[in-house]
VEXMARDO-557672 format. One line per field, with one value per residue (C-alpha): residue in three letters; residue number from 1; z negated, x negated, y negated. Coordinates in Angstrom, 3 decimals. Example, Ala and Ser with C-alpha at 12.3 -4.5 7.8 and 13.67 -1.06 7.14 Angstrom:
REM residues 2
residu	(Ala_Ser) $
num	(1_2) $
z	(-7.800_-7.140) $
x	(-12.300_-13.670) $
y	(4.500_1.060) $
REM end
This chain:
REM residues 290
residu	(Unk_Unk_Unk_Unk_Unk_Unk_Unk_Unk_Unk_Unk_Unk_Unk_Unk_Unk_Unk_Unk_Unk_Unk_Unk_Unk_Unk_Unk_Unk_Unk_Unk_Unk_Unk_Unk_Unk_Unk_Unk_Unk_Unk_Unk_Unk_Unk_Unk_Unk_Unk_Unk_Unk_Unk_Unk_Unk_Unk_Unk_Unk_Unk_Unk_Unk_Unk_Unk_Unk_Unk_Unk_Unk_Unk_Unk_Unk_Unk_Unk_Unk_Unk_Unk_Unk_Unk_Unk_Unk_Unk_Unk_Unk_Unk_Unk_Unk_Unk_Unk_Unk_Unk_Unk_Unk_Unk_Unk_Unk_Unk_Unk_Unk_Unk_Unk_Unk_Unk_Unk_Unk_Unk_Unk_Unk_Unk_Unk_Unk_Unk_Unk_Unk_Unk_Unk_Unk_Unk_Unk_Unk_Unk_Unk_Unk_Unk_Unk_Unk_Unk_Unk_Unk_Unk_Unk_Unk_Unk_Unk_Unk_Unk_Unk_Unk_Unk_Unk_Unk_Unk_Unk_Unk_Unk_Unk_Unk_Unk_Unk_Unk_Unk_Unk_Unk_Unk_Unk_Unk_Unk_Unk_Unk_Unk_Unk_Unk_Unk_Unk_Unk_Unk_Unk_Unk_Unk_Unk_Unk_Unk_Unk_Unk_Unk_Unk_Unk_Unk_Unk_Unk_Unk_Unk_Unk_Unk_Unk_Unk_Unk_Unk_Unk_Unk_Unk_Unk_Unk_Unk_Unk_Unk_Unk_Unk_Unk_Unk_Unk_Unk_Unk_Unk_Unk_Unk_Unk_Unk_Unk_Unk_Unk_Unk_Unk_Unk_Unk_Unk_Unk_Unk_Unk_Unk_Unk_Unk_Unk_Unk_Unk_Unk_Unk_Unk_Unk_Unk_Unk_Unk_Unk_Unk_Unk_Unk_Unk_Unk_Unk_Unk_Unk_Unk_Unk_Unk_Unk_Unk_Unk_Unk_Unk_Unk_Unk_Unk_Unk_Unk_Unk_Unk_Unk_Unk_Unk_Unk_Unk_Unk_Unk_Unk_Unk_Unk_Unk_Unk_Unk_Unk_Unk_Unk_Unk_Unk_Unk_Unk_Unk_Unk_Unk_Unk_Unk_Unk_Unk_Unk_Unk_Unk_Unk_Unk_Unk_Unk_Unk_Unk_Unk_Unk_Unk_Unk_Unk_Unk_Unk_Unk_Unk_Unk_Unk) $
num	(1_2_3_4_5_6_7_8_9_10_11_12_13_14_15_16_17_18_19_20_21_22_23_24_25_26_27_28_29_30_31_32_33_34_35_36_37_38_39_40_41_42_43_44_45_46_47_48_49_50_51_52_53_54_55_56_57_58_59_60_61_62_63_64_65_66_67_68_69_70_71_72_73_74_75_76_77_78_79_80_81_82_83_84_85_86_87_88_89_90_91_92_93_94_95_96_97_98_99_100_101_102_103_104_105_106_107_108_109_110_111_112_113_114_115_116_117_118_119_120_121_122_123_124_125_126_127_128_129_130_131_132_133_134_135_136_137_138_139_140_141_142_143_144_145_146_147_148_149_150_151_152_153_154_155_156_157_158_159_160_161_162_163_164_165_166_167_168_169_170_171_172_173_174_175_176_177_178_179_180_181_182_183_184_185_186_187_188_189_190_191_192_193_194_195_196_197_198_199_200_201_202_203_204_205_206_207_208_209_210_211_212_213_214_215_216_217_218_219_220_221_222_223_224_225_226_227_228_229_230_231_232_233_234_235_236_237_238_239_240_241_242_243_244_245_246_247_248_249_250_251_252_253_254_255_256_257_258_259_260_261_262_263_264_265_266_267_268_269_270_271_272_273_274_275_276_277_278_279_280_281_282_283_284_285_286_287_288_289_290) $
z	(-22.873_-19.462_-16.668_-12.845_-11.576_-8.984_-7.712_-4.077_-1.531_-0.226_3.458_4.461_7.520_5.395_1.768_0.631_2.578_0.924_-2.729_-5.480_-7.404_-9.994_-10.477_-13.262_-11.694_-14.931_-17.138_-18.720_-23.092_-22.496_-24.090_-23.028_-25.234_-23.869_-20.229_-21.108_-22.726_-19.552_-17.167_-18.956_-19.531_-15.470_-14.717_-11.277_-10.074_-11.186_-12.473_-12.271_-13.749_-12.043_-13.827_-12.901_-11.539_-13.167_-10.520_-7.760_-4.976_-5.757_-4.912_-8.160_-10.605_-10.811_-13.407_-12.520_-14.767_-14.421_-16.812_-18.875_-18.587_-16.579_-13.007_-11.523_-8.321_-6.249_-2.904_-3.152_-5.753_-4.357_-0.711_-2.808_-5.186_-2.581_-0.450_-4.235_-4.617_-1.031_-1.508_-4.795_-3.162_-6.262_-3.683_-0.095_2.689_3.414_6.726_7.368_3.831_0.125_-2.116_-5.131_-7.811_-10.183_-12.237_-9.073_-8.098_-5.454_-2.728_0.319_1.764_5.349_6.120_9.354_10.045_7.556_5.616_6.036_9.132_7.287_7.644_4.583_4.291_1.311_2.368_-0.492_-2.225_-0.179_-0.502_-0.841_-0.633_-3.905_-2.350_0.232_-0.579_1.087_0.817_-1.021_-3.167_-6.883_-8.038_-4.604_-3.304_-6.296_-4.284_-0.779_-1.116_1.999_3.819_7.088_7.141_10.037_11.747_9.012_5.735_2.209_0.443_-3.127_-2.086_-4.526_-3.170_-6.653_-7.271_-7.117_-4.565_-3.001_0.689_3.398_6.884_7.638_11.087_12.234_11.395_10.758_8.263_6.012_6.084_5.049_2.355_-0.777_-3.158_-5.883_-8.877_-11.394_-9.389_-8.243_-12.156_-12.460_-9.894_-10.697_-14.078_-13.029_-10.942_-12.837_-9.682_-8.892_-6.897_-3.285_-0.549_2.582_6.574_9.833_13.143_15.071_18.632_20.507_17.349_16.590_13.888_14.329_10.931_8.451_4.637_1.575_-1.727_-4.861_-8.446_-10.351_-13.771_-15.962_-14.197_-11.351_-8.592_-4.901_-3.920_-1.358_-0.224_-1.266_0.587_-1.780_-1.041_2.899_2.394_0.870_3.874_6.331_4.987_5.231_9.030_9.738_7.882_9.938_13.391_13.401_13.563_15.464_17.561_19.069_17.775_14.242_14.289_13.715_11.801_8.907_8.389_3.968_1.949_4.223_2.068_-1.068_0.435_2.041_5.121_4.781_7.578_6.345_8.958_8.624_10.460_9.703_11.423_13.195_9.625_8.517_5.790_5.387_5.738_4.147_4.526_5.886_5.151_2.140_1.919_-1.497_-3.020_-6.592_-7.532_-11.152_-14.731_-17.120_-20.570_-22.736) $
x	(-14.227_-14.921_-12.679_-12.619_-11.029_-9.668_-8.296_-6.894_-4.266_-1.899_-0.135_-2.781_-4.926_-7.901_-8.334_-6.099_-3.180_-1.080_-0.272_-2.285_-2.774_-4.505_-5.612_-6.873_-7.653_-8.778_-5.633_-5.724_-5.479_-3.787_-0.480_2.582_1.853_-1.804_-0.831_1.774_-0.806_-3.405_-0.503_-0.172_-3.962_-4.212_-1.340_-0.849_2.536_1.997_-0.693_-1.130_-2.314_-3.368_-3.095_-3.215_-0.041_1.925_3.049_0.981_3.186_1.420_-1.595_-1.614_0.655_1.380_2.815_3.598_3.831_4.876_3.365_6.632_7.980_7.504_8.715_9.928_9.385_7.564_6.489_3.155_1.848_2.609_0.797_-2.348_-2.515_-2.793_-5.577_-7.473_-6.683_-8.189_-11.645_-12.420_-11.841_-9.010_-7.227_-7.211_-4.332_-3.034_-1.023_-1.673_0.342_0.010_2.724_2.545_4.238_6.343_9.417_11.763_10.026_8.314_7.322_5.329_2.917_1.457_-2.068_-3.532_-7.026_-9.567_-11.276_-10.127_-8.388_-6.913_-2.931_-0.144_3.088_5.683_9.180_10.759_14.140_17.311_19.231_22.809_25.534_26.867_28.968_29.577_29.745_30.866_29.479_32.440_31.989_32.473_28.855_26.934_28.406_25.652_22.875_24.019_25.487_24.265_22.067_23.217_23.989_23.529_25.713_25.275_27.441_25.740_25.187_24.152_21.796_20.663_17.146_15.107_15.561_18.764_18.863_21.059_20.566_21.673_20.643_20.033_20.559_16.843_13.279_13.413_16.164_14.401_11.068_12.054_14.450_14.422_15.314_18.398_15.862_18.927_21.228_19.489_18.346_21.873_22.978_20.404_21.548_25.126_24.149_21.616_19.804_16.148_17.162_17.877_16.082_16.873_15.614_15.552_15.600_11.884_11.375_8.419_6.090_3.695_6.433_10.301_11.821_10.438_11.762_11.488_12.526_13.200_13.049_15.321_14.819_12.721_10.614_11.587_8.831_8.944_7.043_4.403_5.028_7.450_7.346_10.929_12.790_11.493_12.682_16.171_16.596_16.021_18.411_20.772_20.047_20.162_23.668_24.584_23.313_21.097_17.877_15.182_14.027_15.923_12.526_13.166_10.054_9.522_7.104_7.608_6.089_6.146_4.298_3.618_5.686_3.461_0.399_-0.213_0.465_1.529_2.772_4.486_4.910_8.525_9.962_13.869_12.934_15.242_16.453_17.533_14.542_12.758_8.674_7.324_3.507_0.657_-2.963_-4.578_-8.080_-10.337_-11.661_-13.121_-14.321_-16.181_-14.849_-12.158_-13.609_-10.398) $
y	(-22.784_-24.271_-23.246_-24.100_-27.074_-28.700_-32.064_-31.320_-33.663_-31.870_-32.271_-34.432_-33.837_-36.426_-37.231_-39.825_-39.360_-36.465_-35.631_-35.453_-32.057_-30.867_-27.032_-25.180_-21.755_-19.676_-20.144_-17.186_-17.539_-21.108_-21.488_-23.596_-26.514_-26.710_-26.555_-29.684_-31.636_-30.712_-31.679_-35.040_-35.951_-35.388_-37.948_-36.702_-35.431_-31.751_-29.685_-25.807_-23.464_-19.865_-16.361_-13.208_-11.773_-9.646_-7.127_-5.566_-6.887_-10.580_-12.347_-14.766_-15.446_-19.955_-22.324_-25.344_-28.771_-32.069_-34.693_-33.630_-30.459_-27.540_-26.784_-23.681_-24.230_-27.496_-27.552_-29.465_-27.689_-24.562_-25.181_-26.842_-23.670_-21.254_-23.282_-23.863_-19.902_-19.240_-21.656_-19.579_-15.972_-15.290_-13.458_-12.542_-12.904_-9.648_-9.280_-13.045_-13.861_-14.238_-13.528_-16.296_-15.132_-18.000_-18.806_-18.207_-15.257_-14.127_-16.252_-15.713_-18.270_-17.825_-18.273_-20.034_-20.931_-21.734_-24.365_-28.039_-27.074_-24.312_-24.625_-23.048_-22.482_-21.480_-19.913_-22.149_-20.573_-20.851_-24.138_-24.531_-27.153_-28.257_-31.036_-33.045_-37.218_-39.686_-43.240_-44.542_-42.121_-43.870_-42.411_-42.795_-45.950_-47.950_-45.759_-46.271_-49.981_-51.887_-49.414_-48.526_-44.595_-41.749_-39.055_-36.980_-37.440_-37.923_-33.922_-32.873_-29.879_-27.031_-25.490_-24.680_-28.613_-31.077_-33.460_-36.349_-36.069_-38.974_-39.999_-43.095_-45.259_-45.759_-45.136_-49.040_-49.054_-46.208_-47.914_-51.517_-49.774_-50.933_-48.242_-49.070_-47.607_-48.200_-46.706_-43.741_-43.024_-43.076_-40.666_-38.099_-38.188_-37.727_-34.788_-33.150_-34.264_-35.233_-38.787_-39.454_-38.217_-40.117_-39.722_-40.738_-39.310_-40.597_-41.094_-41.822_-40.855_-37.866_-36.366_-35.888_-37.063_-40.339_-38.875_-40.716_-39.073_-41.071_-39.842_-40.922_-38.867_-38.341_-40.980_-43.650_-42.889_-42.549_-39.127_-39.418_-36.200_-33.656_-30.059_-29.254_-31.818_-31.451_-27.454_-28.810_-31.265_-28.796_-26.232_-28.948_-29.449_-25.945_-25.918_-28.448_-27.464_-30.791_-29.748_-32.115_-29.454_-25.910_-23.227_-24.815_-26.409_-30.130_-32.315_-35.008_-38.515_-39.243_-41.411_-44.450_-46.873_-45.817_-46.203_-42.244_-41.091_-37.458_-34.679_-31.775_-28.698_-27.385_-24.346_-22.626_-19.022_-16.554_-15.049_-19.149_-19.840_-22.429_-23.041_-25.725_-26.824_-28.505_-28.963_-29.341_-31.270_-30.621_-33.328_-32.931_-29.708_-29.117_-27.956_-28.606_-28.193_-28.437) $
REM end
């Protein structure tokens, strides 16, 4: 059976700069196995998979995988499912929104403009602090040994995903970083924890914060682009009265030190949630035949 397919990059104002996704938009009859072993043939970061939803208050139902295993909830995936969603009329905006509908729930994505200019955002699940680190810290001192640190102290944050969250001095500290792999495999394993995410505060630039994010389980990989760990680090500002900007508003530079050059859109609103998004820019469009 041959169903629609996409390869999109996500947060990226031109192809080549965001995050790869894959999108099978006519899921319907796969089962879980199959969707694994499409997720895997694809080697990109995550694949999904659209159905229809299962209760009238959502545009599209989404299922999201990982070369190996599925995810409840990823930001990436989510703002690149919607656009593919949107460029193959599966469902319409309604108020300026669509409601995707996914293992954590219901989640609503707003809707700007249109085409390749076309901007999304996902209101990602609320974050919360696990625990607060410090860089002594027996199980983060491996991580952090040697890299100069920010204002802000080291947090384990809880936003869908698991991650280690630190400042660090300068924009030139977190770009000549080399990342502990080892140690940050360890960490996440310790914590049940995707990796590290660090950041910097950016002056002078067209975007407010540089982020890298490091995997450290299942896989050791730095993400070019990741809109939940951007959602978790942004909770975490808001938490901590440190946001970049006083509307909530501020822009993110990922993906430079793995060859990409990413900008995610962020926003904490009046009611404290978090937007995560960007564009999205199509670049492979044809038929999976599986």
């Amino acid at each position: 059976m041959s169903r629609a397919f996409v390869q999109l990059d996500v947060f990226a104002a031109r192809p080549g700069d965001g995050n790869p996704l894959a999108v099978v938009l006519d899921a319907a009859g796969l089962d879980d196995a199959t969707m694994q072993a499409i997720a895997r043939w694809t080697r990109l970061p995550e694949t999904t998979f659209v159905l229809p939803p299962t209760t009238p208050e959502a545009s599209y139902r989404l299922r999201i995988f990982s070369p190996r295993r599925e995810v409840p909830f990823a930001g990436h995936p989510s703002i690149g499912s919607a656009h593919a969603v949107l460029e193959a009329g599966l469902a319409s905006p309604r108020d300026g929104r669509l409601v995707q509908e996914c293992a954590v729930g219901l989640l609503p994505i707003q809707v700007q403009g249109e085409g390749r200019a076309r901007r999304l955002s996902v209101r990602a699940p609320r974050a919360r602090v696990l625990e607060t680190g410090h860089a002594t810290d027996p199980r983060l001192a491996p991580a952090l040994a040697g890299i100069s640190l920010g204002a802000l102290p080291p947090v384990l944050m809880d936003g869908g995903r698991r991650w280690w969250i630190a400042e660090l001095r300068d924009e030139a500290t977190l770009r000549a970083l080399s990342p502990p792999w080892d140690a940050i495999s360890v960490l996440a394993k310790q914590s049940e924890a995707m990796g590290l995410c660090v950041f910097a505060r950016c002056t002078g630039r067209d975007y407010d914060l540089a982020v890298r994010a490091f995997v450290g389980q299942p896989a050791q990989v730095e993400d070019a682009a990741s809109g939940a760990a951007n959602a978790t680090l942004a909770a975490w500002l808001s938490h901590s009265g440190a946001l970049p900007n006083p509307d909530g508003r501020y822009v993110v530079s990922q993906g430079r030190e793995v060859g990409h050059d990413a900008r995610l859109e962020l926003q904490v609103d009046a009611d404290g949630e978090v937007w995560s998004g960007g564009q999205v820019q199509t670049v492979v469009t044809g038929s999976l035949d599986w």
